[in-house]
C-alpha distance (Angstrom), angle and dihedral (degrees) to the residues before:
residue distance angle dihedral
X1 . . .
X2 3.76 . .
X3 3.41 123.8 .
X4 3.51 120.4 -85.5
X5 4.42 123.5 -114.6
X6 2.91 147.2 170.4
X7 3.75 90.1 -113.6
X8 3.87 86.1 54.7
X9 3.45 97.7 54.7
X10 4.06 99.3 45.5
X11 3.47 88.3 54.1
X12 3.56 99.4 49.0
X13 3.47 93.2 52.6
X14 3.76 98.9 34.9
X15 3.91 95.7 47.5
X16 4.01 104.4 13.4
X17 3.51 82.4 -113.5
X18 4.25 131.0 134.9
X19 3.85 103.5 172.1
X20 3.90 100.8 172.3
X21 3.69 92.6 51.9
X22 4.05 92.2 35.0
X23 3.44 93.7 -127.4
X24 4.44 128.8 144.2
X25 3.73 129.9 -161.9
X26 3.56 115.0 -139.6
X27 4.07 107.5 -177.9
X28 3.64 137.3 102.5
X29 3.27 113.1 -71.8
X30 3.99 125.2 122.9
X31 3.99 115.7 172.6
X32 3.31 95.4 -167.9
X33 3.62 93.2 62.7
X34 3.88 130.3 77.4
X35 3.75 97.9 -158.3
X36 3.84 113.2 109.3
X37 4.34 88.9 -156.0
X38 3.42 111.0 116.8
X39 4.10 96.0 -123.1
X40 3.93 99.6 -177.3
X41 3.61 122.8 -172.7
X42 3.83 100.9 30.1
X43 4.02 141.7 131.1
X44 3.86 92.1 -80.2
X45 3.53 90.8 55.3
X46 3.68 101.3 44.7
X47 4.10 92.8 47.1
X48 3.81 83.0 54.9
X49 3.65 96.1 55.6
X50 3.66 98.6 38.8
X51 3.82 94.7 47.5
X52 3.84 85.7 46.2
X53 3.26 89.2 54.6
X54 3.31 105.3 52.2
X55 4.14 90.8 40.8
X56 4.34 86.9 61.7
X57 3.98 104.1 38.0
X58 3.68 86.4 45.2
X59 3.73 92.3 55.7
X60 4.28 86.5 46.1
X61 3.72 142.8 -62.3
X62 4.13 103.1 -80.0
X63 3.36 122.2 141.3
X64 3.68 111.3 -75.3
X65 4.11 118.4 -153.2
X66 3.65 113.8 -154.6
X67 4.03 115.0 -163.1
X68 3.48 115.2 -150.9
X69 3.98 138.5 -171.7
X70 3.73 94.3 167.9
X71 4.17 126.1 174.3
X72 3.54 95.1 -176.5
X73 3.68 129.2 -115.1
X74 3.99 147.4 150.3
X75 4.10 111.2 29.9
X76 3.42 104.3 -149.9
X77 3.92 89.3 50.0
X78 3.76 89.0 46.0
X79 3.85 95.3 49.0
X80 4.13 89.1 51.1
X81 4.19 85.5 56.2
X82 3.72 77.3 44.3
X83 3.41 97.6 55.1
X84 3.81 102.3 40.6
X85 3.77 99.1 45.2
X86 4.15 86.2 43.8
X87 3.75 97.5 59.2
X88 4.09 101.2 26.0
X89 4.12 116.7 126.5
X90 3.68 90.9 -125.4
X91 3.57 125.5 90.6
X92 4.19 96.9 -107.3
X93 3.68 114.7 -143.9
X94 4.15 117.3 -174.2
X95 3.62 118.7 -167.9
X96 3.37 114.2 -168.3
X97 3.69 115.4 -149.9
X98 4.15 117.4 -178.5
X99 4.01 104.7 -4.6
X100 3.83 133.5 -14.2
X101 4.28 95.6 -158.2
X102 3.76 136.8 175.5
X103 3.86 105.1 -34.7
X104 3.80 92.3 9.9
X105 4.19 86.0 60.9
X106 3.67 86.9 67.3
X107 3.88 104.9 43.8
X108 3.54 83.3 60.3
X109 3.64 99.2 56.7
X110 4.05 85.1 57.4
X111 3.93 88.2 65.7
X112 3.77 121.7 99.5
X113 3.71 90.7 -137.2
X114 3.78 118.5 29.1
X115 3.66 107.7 -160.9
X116 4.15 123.3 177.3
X117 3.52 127.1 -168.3
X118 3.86 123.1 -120.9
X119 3.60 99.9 -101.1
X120 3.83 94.2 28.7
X121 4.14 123.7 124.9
X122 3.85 131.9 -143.7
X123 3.78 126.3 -173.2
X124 3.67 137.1 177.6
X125 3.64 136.5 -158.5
X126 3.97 147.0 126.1
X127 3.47 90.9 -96.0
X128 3.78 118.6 179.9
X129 3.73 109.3 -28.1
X130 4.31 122.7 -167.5
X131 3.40 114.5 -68.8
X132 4.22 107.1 148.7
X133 3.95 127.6 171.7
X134 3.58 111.8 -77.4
X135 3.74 153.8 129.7
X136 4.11 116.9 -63.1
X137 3.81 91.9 -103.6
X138 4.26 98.9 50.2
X139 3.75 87.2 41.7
X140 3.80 78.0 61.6
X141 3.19 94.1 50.2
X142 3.73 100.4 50.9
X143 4.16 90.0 49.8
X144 3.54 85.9 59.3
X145 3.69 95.0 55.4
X146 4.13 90.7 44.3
X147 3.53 79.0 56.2
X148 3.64 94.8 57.5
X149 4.06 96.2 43.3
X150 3.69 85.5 50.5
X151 3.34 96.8 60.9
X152 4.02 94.3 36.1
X153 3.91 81.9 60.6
X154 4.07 92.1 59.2
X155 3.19 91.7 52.0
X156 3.39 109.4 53.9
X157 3.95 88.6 46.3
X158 4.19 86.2 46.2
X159 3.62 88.5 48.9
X160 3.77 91.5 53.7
X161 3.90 100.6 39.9
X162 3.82 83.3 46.0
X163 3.73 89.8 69.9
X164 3.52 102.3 36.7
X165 4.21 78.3 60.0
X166 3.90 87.6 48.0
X167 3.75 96.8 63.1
X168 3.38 96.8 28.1
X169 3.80 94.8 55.8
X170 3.80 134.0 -118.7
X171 3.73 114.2 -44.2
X172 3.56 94.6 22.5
X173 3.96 88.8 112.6
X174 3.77 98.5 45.9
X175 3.88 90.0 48.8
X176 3.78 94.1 54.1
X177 3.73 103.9 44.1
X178 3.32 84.4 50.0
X179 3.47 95.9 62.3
X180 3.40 104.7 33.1
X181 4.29 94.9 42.5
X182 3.66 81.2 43.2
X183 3.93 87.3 -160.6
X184 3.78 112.8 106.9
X185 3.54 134.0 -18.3
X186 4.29 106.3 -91.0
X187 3.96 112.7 -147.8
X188 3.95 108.4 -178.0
X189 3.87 122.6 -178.7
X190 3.32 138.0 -100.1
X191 3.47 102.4 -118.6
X192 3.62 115.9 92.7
X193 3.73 104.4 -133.9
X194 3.90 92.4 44.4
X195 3.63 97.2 46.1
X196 3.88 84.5 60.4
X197 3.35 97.8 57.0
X198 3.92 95.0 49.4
X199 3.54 87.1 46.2
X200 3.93 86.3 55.9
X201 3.82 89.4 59.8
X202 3.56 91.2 48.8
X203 3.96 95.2 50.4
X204 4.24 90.7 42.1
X205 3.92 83.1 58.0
X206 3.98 90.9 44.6
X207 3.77 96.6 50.7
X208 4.14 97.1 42.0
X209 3.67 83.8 81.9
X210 4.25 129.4 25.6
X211 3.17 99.9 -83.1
X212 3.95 107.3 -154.3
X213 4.03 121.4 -153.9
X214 3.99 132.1 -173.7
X215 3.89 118.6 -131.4
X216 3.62 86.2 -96.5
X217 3.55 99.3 45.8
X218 3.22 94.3 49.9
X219 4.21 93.7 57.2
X220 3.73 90.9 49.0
X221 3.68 95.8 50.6
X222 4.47 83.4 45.2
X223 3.44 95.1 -121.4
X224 4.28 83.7 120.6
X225 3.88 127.6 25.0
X226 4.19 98.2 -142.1
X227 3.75 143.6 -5.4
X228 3.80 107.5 -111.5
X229 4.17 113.6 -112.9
X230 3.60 122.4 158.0
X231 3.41 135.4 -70.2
């Protein structure tokens, strides 16, 4: 633990940013704004992280722990946090203290440790996708590409149940949805490539409505590695 300044501090609070003890803030706050709604994923946050970013791998590859209380908000803005944190040279760690919602469900899954805290929340769904004021044929256009976001969404929560079923074992996943949808009893196949795509269905009937998960649920489903407790 480095030793705490004054320096420190300012800059953590000004610029979410805690360089000695490689440490980011990822939450909602903006000081340059005057609105007290809680905007989420936005440009403010997403300058923050990337600057951040480049700031701590510049300085060398540590681990780097990012804390998050994250509502969700803009995709495009999300997918650059994505993006950064997914293919960074330090080890990423995301803590997620309060909620990890919407957009801020799938940053976390580009963290090499996943980590939520006791009481913390995680929810997925397609939540509300382009669709701006326009002529019949860009409208077009712009359902096409919520098309394509929704299904980059499945897969990167697919991608991460899929491994939570590969070291748990085969019919791990159909076992756990079932008890914590507590709907039907899922049976998915043993085949790789097939299981994927009735996993798909399964995760397109998930997101159509907010989906809400418990720190624990949201391990044994592998949307998070570990709860957080103490060292």
């Amino acid at each position: 633990m480095a030793t705490v300044t004054k320096e420190n501090i300012d800059r953590w609070f000004e610029n979410n940013l805690d360089i000695d003890n490689r440490t980011l803030y990822m939450g909602s706050v903006d000081r340059y704004s005057s609105d007290d709604n809680e905007v989420g994923v936005d440009y403010a946050m997403t300058e923050y992280f990337i600057k951040g970013m480049h700031i701590l791998e510049n300085k060398n590859t540590n681990p780097i722990t990012v804390i998050m209380n994250n509502p969700g908000g803009d995709f495009y803005h999300g997918m650059a946090i994505y993006d950064v944190a997914r293919n960074a040279k330090s080890h990423i760690t995301i803590r997620v203290n309060g909620y990890a919602m919407s957009m801020g469900s799938v940053i976390l899954q580009s963290a090499d440790t996943r980590v939520m805290m006791p009481n913390s929340r995680f929810m997925i769904h397609y939540g509300t996708l382009s669709q701006p004021e326009s002529s019949p044929i860009q409208l077009k256009r712009w359902m096409d590409e919520n098309d394509k976001i929704m299904i980059l969404m499945e897969n990167v929560y697919i991608k991460s149940m899929l491994a939570k079923e590969e070291k748990e074992g085969h019919g791990y996943l159909a076992k756990t949805l079932s008890r914590i949808l507590n709907k039907k009893v899922y049976s998915f196949s043993k085949k790789q490539e097939t299981k994927e795509v009735e996993l798909r269905e399964v995760i397109k009937s998930m997101l159509e409505w907010d989906t809400i998960l418990n720190a624990q649920e949201t391990v044994d489903l592998g949307f998070a590695d570990e709860i957080y407790t103490p060292k």
